[in-house]
C-alpha positions as YAML, in Angstrom:
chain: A
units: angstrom
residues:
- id: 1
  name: UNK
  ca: [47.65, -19.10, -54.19]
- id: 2
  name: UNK
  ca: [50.12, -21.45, -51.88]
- id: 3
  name: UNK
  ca: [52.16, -19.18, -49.78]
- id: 4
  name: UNK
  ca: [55.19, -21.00, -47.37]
- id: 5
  name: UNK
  ca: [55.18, -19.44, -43.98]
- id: 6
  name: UNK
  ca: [58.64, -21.02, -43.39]
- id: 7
  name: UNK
  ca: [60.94, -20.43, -46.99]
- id: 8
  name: UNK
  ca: [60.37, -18.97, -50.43]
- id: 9
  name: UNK
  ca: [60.14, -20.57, -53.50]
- id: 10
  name: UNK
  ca: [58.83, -24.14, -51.85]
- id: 11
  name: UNK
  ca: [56.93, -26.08, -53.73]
- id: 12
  name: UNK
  ca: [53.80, -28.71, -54.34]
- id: 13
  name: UNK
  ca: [53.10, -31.23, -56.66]
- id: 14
  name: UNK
  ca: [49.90, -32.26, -58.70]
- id: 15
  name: UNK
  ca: [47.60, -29.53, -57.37]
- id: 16
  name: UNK
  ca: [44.20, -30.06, -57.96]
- id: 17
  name: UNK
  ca: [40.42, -27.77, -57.64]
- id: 18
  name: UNK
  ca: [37.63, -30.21, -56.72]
- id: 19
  name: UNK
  ca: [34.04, -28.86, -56.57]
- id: 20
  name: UNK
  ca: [31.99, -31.25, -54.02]
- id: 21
  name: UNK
  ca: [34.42, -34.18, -54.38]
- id: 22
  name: UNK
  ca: [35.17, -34.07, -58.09]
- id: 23
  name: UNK
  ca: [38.24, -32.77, -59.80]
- id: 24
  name: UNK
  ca: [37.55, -29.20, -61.92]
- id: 25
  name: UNK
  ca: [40.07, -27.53, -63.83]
- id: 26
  name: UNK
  ca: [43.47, -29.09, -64.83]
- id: 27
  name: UNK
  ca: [45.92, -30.89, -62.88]
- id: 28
  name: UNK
  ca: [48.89, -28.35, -61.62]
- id: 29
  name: UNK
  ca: [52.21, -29.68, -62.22]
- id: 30
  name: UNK
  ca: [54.16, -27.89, -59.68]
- id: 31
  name: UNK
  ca: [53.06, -25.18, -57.64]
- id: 32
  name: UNK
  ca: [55.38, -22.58, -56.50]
- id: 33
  name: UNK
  ca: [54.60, -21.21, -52.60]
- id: 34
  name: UNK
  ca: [56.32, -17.86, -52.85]
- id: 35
  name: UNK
  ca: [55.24, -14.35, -52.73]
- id: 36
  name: UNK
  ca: [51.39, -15.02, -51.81]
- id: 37
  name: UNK
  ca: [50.09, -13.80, -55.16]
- id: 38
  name: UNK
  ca: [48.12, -15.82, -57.77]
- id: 39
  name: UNK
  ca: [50.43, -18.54, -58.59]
- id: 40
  name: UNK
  ca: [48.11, -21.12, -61.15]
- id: 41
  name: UNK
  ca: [45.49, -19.58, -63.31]
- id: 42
  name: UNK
  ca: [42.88, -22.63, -63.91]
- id: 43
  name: UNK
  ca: [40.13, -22.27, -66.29]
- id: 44
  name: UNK
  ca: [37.13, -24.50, -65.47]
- id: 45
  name: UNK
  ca: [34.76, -24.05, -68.58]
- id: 46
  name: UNK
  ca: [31.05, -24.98, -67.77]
- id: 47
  name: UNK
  ca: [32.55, -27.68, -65.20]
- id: 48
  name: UNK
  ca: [32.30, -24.79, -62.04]
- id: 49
  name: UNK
  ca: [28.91, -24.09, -61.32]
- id: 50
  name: UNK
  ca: [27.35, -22.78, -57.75]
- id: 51
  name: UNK
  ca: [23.70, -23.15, -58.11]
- id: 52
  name: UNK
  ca: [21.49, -20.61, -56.15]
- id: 53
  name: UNK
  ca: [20.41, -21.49, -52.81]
- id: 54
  name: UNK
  ca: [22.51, -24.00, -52.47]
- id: 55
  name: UNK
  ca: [26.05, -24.64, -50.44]
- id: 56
  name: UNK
  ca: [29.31, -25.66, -52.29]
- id: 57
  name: UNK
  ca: [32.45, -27.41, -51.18]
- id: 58
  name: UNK
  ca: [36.26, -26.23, -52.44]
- id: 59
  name: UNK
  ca: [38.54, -28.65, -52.02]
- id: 60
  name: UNK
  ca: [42.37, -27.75, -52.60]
- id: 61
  name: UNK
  ca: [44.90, -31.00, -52.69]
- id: 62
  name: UNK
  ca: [48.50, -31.54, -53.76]
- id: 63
  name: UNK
  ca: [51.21, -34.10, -53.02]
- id: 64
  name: UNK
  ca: [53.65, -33.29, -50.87]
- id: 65
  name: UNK
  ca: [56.90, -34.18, -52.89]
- id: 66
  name: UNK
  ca: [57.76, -31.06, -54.24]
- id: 67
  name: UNK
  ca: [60.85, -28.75, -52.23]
- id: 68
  name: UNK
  ca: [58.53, -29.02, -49.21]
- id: 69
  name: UNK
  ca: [60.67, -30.00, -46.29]
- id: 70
  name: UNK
  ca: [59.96, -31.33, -42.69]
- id: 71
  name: UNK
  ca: [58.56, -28.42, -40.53]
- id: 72
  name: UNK
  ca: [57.50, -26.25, -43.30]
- id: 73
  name: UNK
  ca: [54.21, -24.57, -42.69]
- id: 74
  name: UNK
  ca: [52.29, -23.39, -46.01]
- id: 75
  name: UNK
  ca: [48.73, -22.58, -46.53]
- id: 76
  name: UNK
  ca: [46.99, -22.19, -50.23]
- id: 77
  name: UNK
  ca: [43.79, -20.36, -50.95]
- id: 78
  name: UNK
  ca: [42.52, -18.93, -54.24]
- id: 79
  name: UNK
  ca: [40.39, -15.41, -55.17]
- id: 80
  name: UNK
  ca: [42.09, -12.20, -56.57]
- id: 81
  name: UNK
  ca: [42.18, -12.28, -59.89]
- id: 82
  name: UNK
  ca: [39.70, -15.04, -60.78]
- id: 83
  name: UNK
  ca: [36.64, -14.38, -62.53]
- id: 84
  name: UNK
  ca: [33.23, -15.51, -62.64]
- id: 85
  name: UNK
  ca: [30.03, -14.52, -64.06]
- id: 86
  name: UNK
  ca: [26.13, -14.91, -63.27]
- id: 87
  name: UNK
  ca: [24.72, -17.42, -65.49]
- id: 88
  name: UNK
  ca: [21.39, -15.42, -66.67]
- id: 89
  name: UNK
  ca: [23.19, -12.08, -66.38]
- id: 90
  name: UNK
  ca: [26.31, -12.46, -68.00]
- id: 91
  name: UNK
  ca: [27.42, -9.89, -65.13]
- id: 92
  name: UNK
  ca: [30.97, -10.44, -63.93]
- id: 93
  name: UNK
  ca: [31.43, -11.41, -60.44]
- id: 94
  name: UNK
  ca: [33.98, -10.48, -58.11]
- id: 95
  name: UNK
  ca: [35.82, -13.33, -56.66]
- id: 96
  name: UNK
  ca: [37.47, -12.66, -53.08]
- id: 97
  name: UNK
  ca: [40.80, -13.79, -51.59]
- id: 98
  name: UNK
  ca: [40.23, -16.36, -48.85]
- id: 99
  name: UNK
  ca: [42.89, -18.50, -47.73]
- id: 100
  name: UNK
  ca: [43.17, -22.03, -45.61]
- id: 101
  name: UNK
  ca: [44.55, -22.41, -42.44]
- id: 102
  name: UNK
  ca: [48.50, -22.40, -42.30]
- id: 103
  name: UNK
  ca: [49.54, -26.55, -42.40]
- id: 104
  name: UNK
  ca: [53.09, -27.74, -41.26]
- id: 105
  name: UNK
  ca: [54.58, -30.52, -43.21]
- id: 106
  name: UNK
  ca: [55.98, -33.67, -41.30]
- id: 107
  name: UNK
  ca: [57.75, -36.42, -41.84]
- id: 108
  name: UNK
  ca: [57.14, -40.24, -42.30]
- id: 109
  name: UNK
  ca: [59.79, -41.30, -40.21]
- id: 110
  name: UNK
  ca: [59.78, -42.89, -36.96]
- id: 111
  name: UNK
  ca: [61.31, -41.50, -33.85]
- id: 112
  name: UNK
  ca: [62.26, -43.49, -30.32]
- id: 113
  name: UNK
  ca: [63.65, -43.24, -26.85]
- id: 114
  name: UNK
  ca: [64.26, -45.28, -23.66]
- id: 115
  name: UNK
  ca: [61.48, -45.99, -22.04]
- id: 116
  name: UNK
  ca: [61.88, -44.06, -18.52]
- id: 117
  name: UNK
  ca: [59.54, -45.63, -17.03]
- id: 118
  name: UNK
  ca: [61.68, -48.60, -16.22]
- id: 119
  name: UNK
  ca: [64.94, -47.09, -14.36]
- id: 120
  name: UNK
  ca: [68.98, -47.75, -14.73]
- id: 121
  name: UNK
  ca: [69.51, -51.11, -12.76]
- id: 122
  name: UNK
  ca: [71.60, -50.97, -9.22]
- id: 123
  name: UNK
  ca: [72.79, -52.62, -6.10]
- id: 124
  name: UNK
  ca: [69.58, -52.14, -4.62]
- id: 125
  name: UNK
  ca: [67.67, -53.01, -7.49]
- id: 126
  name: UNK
  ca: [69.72, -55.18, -9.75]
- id: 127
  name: UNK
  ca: [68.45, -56.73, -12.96]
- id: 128
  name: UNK
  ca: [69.36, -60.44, -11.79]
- id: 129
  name: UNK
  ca: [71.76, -63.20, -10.24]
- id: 130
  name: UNK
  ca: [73.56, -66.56, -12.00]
- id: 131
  name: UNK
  ca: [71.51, -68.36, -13.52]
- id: 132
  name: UNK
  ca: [68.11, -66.19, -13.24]
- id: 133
  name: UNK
  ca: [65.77, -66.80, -16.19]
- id: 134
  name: UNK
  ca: [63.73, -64.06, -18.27]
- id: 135
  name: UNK
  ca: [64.77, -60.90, -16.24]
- id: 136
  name: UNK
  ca: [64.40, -57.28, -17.73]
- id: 137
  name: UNK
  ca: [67.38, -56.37, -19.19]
- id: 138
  name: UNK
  ca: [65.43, -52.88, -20.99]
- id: 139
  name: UNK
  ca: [63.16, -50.79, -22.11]
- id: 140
  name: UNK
  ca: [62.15, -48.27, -25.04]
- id: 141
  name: UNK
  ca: [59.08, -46.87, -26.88]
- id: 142
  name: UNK
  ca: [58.62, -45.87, -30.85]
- id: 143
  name: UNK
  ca: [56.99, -43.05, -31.56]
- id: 144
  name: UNK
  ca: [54.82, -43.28, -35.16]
- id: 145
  name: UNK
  ca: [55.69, -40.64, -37.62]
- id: 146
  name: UNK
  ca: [53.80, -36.95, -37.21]
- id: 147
  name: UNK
  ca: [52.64, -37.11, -40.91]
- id: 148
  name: UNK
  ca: [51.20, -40.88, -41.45]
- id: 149
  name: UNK
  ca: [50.67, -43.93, -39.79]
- id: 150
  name: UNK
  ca: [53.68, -46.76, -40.39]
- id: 151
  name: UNK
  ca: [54.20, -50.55, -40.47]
- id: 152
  name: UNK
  ca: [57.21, -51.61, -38.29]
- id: 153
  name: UNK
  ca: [58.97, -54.40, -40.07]
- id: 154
  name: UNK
  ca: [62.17, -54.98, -38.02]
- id: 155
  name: UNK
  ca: [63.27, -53.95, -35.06]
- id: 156
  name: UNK
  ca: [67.58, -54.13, -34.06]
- id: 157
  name: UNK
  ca: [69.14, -53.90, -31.08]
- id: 158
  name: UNK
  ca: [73.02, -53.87, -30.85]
- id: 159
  name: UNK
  ca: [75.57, -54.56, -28.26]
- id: 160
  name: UNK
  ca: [77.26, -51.44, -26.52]
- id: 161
  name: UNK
  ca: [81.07, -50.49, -27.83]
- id: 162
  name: UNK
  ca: [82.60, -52.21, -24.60]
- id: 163
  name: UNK
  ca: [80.01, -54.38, -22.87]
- id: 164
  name: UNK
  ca: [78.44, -57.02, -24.63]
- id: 165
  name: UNK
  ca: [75.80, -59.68, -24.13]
- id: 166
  name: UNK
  ca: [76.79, -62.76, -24.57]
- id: 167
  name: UNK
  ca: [79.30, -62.56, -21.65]
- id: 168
  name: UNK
  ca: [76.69, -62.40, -19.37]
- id: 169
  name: UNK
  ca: [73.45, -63.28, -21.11]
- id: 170
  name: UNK
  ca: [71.43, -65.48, -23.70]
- id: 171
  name: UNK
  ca: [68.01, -65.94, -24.85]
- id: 172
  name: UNK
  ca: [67.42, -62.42, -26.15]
- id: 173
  name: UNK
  ca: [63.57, -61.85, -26.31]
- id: 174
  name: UNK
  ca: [61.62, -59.01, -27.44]
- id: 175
  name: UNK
  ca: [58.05, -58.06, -26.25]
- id: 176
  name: UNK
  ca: [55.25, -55.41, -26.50]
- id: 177
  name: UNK
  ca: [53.43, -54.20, -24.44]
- id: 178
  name: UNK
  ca: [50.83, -56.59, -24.34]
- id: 179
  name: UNK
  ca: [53.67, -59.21, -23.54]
- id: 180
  name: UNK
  ca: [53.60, -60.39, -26.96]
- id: 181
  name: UNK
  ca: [56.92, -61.86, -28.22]
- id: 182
  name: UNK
  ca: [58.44, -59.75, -31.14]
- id: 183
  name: UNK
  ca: [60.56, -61.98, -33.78]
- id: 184
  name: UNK
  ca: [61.69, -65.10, -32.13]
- id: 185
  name: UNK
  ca: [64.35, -65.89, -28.96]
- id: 186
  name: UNK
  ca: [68.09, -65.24, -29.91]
- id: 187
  name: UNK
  ca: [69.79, -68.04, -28.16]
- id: 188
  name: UNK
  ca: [73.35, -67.24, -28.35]
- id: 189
  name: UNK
  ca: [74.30, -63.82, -27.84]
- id: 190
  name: UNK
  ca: [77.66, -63.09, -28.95]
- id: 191
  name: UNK
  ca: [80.85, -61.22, -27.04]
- id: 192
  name: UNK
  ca: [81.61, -58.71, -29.45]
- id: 193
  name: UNK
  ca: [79.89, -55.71, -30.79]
- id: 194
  name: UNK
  ca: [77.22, -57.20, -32.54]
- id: 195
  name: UNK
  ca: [73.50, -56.41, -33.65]
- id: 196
  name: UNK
  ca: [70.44, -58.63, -32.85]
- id: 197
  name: UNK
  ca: [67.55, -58.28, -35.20]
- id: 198
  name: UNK
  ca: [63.78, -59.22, -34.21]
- id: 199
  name: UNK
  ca: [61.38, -58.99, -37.11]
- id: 200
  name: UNK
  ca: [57.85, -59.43, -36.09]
- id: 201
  name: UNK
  ca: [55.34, -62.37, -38.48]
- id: 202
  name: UNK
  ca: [53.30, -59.49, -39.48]
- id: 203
  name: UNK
  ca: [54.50, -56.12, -39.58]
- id: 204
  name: UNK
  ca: [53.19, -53.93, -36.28]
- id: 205
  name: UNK
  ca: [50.88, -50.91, -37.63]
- id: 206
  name: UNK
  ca: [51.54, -47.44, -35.54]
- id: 207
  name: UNK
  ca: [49.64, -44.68, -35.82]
- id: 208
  name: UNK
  ca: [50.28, -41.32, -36.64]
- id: 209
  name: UNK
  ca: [52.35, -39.95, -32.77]
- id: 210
  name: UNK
  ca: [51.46, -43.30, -31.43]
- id: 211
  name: UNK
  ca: [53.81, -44.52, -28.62]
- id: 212
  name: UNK
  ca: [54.23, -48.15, -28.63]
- id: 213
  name: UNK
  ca: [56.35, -49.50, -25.74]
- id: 214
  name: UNK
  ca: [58.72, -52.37, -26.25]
- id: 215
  name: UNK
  ca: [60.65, -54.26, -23.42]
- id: 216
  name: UNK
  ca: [64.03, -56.55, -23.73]
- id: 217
  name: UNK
  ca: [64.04, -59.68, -21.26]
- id: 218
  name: UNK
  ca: [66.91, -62.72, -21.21]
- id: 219
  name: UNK
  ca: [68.35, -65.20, -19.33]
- id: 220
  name: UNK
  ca: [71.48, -64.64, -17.21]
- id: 221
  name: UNK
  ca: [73.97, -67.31, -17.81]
- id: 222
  name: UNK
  ca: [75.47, -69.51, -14.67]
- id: 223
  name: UNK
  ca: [79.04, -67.40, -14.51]
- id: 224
  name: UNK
  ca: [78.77, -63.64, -15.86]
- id: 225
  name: UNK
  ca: [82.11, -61.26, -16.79]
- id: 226
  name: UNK
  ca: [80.35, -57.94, -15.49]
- id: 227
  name: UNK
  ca: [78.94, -58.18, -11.91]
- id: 228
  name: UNK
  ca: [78.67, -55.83, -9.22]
- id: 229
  name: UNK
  ca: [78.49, -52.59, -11.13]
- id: 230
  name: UNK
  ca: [75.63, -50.48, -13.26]
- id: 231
  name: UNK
  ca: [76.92, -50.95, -16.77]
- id: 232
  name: UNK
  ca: [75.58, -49.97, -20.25]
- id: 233
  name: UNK
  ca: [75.18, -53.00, -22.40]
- id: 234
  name: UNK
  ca: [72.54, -53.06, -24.91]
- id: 235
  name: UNK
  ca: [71.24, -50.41, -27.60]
- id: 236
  name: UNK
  ca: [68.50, -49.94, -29.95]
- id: 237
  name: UNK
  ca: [69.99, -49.77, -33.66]
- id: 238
  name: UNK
  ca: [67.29, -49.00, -35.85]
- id: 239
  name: UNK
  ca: [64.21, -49.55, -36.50]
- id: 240
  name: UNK
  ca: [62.62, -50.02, -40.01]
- id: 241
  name: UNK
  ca: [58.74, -48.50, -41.23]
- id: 242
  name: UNK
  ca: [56.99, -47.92, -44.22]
- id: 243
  name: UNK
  ca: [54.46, -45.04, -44.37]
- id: 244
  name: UNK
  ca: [51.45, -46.47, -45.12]
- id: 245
  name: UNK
  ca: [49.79, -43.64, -46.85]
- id: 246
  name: UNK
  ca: [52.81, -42.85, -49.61]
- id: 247
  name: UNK
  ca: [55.13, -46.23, -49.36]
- id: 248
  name: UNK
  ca: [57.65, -43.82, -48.08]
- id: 249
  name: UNK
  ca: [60.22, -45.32, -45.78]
- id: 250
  name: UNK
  ca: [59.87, -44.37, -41.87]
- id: 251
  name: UNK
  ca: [62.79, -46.06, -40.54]
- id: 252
  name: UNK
  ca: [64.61, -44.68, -37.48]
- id: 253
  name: UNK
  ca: [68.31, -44.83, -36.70]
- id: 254
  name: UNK
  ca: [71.39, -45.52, -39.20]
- id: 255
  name: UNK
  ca: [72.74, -49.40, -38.51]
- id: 256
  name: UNK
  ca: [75.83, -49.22, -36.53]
- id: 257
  name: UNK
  ca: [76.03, -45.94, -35.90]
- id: 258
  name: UNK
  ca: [76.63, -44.70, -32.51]
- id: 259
  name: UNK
  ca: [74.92, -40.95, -33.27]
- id: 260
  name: UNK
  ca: [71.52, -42.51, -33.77]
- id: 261
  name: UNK
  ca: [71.91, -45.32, -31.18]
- id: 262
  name: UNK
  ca: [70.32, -45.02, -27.84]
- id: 263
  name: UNK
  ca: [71.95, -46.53, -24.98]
- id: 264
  name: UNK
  ca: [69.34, -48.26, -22.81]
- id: 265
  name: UNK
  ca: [69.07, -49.08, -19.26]
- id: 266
  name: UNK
  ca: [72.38, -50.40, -17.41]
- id: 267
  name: UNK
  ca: [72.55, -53.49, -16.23]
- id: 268
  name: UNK
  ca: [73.41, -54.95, -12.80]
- id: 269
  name: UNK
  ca: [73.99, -58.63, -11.84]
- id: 270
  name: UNK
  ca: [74.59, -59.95, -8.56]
- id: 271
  name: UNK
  ca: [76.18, -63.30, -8.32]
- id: 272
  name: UNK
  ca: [73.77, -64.30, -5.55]
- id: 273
  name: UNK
  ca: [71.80, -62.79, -2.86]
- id: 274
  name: UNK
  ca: [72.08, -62.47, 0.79]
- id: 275
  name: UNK
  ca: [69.72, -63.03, 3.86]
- id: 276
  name: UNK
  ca: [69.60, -60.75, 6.81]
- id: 277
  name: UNK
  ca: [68.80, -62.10, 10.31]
- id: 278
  name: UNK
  ca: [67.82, -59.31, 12.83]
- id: 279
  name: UNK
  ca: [66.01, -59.47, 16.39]
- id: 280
  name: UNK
  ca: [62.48, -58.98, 16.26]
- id: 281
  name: UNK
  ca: [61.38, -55.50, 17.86]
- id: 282
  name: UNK
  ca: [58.53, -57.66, 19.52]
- id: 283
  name: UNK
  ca: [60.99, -60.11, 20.77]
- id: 284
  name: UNK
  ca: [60.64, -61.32, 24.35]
- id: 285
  name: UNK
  ca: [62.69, -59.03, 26.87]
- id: 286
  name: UNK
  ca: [65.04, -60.60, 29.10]
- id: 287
  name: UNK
  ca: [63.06, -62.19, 31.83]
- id: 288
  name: UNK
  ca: [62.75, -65.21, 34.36]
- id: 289
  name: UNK
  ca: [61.26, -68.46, 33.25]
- id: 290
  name: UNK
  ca: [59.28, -70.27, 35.63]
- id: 291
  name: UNK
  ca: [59.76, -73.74, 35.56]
- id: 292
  name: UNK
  ca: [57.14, -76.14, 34.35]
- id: 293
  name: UNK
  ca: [55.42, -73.69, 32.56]
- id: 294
  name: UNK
  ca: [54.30, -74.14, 28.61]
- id: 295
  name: UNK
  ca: [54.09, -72.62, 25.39]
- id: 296
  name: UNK
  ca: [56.74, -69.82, 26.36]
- id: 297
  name: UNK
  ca: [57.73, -67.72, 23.85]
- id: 298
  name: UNK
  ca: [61.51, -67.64, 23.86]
- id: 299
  name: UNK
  ca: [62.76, -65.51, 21.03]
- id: 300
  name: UNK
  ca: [61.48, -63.62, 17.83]
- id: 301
  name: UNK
  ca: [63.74, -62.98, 15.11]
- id: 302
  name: UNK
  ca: [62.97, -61.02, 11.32]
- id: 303
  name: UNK
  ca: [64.47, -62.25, 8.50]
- id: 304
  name: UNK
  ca: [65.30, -60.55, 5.37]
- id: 305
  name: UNK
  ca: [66.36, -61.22, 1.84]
- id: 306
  name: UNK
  ca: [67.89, -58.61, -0.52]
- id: 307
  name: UNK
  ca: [66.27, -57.46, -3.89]
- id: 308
  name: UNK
  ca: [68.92, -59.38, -5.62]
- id: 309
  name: UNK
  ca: [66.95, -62.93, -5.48]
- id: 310
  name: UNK
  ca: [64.44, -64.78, -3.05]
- id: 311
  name: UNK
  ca: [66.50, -67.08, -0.01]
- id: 312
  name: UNK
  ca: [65.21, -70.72, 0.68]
- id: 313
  name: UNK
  ca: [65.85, -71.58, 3.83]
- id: 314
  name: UNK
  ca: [66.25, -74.86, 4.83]
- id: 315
  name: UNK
  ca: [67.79, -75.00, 7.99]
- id: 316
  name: UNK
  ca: [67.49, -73.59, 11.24]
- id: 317
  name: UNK
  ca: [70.18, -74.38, 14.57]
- id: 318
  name: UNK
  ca: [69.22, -73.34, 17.88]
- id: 319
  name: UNK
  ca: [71.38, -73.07, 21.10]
- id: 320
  name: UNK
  ca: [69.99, -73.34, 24.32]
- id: 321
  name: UNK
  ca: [72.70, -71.17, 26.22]
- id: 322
  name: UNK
  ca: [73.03, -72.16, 29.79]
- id: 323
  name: UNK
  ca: [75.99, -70.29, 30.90]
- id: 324
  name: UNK
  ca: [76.54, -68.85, 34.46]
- id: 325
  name: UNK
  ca: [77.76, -65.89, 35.40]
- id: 326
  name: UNK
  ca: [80.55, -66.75, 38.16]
- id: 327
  name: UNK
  ca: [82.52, -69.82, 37.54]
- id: 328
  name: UNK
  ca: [83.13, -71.47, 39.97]
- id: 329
  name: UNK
  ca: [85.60, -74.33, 39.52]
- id: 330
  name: UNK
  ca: [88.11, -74.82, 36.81]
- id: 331
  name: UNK
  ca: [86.14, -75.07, 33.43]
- id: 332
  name: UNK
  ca: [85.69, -78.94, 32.17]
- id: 333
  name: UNK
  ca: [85.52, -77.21, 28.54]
- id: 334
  name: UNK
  ca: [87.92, -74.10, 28.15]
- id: 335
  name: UNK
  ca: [90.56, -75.05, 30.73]
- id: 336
  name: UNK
  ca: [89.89, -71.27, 32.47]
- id: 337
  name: UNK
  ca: [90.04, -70.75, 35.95]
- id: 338
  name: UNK
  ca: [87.29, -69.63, 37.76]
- id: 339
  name: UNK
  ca: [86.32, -66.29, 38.24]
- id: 340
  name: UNK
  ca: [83.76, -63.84, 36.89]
- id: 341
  name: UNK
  ca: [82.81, -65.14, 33.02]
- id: 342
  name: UNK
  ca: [80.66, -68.24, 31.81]
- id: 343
  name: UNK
  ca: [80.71, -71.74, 31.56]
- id: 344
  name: UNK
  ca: [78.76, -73.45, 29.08]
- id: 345
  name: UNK
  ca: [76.29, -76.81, 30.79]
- id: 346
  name: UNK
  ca: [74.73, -79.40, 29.02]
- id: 347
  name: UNK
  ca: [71.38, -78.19, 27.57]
- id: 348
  name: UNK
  ca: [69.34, -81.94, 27.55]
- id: 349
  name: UNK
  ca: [66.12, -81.63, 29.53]
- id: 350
  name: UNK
  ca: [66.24, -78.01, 30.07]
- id: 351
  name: UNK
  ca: [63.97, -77.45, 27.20]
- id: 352
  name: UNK
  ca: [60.82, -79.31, 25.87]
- id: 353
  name: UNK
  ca: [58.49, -79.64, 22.89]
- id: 354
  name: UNK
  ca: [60.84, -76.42, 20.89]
- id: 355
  name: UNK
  ca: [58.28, -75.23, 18.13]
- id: 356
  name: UNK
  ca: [59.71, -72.99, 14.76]
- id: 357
  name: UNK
  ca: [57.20, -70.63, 13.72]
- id: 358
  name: UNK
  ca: [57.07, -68.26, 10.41]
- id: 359
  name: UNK
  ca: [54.41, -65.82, 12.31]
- id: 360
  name: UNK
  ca: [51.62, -68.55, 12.51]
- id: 361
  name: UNK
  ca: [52.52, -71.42, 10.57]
- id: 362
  name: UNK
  ca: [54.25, -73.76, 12.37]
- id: 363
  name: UNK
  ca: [57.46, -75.02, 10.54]
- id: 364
  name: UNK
  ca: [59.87, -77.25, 12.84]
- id: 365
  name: UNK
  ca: [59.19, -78.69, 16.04]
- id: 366
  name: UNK
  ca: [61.51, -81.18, 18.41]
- id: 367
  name: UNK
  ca: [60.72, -82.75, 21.42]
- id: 368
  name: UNK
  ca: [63.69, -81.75, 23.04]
- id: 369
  name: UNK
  ca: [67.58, -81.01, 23.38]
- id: 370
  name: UNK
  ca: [68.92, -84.60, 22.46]
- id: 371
  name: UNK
  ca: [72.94, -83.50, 23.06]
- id: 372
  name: UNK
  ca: [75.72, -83.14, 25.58]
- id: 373
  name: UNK
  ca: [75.68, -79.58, 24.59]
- id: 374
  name: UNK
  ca: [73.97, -76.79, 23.69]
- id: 375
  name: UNK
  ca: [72.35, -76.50, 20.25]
- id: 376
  name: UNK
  ca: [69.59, -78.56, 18.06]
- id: 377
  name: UNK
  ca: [68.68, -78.31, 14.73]
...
């Protein structure tokens, strides 16, 4: 009996009775799952014998490659009808109906999706500046077929309708998730809508609802078309499988066809960071000095570089202000009158043995303010 849960008249291939692992009976051709009556009468001779005392197994197989379609659920079974009779008696034995468990047939091919995990690219977290090297561009993860495991052979990516690589990238590189390279590097990206195809040395086995992530890194070239805004740039095409259990083929995605493309993550380059210079919240308050004394700390200051890139910095200037409050006299410098305002001195000697620190590392250090004005670097 084979009885389809999901659409009449389905049907199986090459069905076949095995008693304790060996074949009995005939080979069905086809096998129609319809109304849940017997279907295939198989006569088994001499060849189906359950000895006393002792525990058979039934085993009920068939190929799949019949009018069976993705999603189907079916279940055979066999009693009814059959007949069998005691081997000392010649007494006919009842045979009862039992049936399998209801099956659902799936696919060989392979599914996929961006990986979420790895987020849309902003201002606040951009994917790179000029002239960065390997930077994520995106993410994604295959999912192995629900009915069999499959061997990944190639794997495509393509550029998006109106965005495109090579005007801001090259060295396309592939990974897993171990951080194995997939294919080899694609040098020169191009700045139309092209594809970019990475097929691995050996093909990558997935199992059966396996999700294998997969992450897209390159170099950002020295002057980019597209910065300052989240743009969509890159896709995955297809991928191609083979089901390793029937040779079937698995792959996902049509090549260049939008409807089975999936956009990845948008890109966002910055054409160069930027460093923040704030007062320290532990920074010295305003105060009197007294003269003479040592190791005074004048002023604390935080520094702060964007997400876009790290900030080398290699030079620091500072003034020693010594202004006044009341002018007095016509300034030397400005040419202003005097009056309520300030007047900028000469800063050499005020200051001695000026130290640069980057909390406790000492970084800078001069002896003292060497000019006719105010600032030393």
């Amino acid at each position: 009996i084979c009885q389809s849960g999901t659409t009449s008249g389905r049907t199986i291939k090459n069905t076949i009775i095995k008693l304790d692992g060996s074949q009995v009976g005939v080979t069905d051709a086809t096998t129609t799952c319809n109304s849940g009556t017997a279907d295939a009468t198989y006569s088994f001779g001499n060849n189906f014998v359950v000895t006393t005392g002792s525990t058979h197994t039934v085993e009920i197989t068939a190929d799949l490659s019949g009018t069976t379609a993705e999603d189907d659920t079916l279940y055979v079974g066999f009693g009814g009808t059959g007949a069998a009779t005691g081997k000392t008696s010649l007494t006919t034995v009842t045979v009862s109906n039992i049936n399998g468990n209801n099956l659902t047939v799936k696919g060989a091919s392979l599914t996929a999706m961006k990986d979420l995990t790895f987020s849309d690219r902003s201002s606040t977290q951009p994917t790179g500046v000029t002239n960065a090297q390997a930077v994520k561009v995106a993410a994604f993860v295959i999912v192995g077929p629900a009915g069999e495991n499959a061997d990944i052979s190639q794997i495509t990516l393509r550029d998006d309708a109106v965005q495109f690589m090579g005007n801001n990238f090259q060295n396309l590189v592939l990974k897993d998730s171990s951080g194995n390279q997939v294919g080899t590097t694609i040098s020169s990206l191009n700045t139309s809508d092209s594809t970019y195809v990475f097929t691995p040395s050996a093909a990558i086995r997935i199992l059966k609802g396996e999700q294998r992530a997969f992450t897209v890194w390159a170099d950002v070239k020295g002057s980019v078309t597209n910065s300052g805004s989240a743009l969509a740039m890159l896709e995955l095409d297809t991928v191609t499988g083979t089901g390793v259990l029937t040779g079937s083929s698995a792959n996902f995605g049509t090549a260049g066809t939008d409807a089975t493309d999936i956009a990845l993550q948008k890109v966002y380059l910055s054409n160069h960071g930027n460093l923040t210079i704030d007062e320290s919240a532990d920074s010295p308050t305003q105060q009197m000095l007294v003269l003479g004394s040592t190791g005074a700390s004048l002023a604390k200051f935080k520094l702060s570089a964007d997400p876009a890139e790290d900030i080398n910095v290699t030079e620091f200037s500072v003034a020693d202000d010594m202004s006044t409050a009341w002018k007095s006299a016509k300034s030397s410098l400005t040419g202003a009158a005097p009056g309520l305002g300030s007047d900028a001195r000469g800063a050499t000697g005020t200051i001695k043995n000026l130290k640069l620190y980057n909390g406790t590392t000492l970084l800078a250090s001069v002896s003292s303010f060497d000019v006719t004005y105010n600032t030393q670097t």
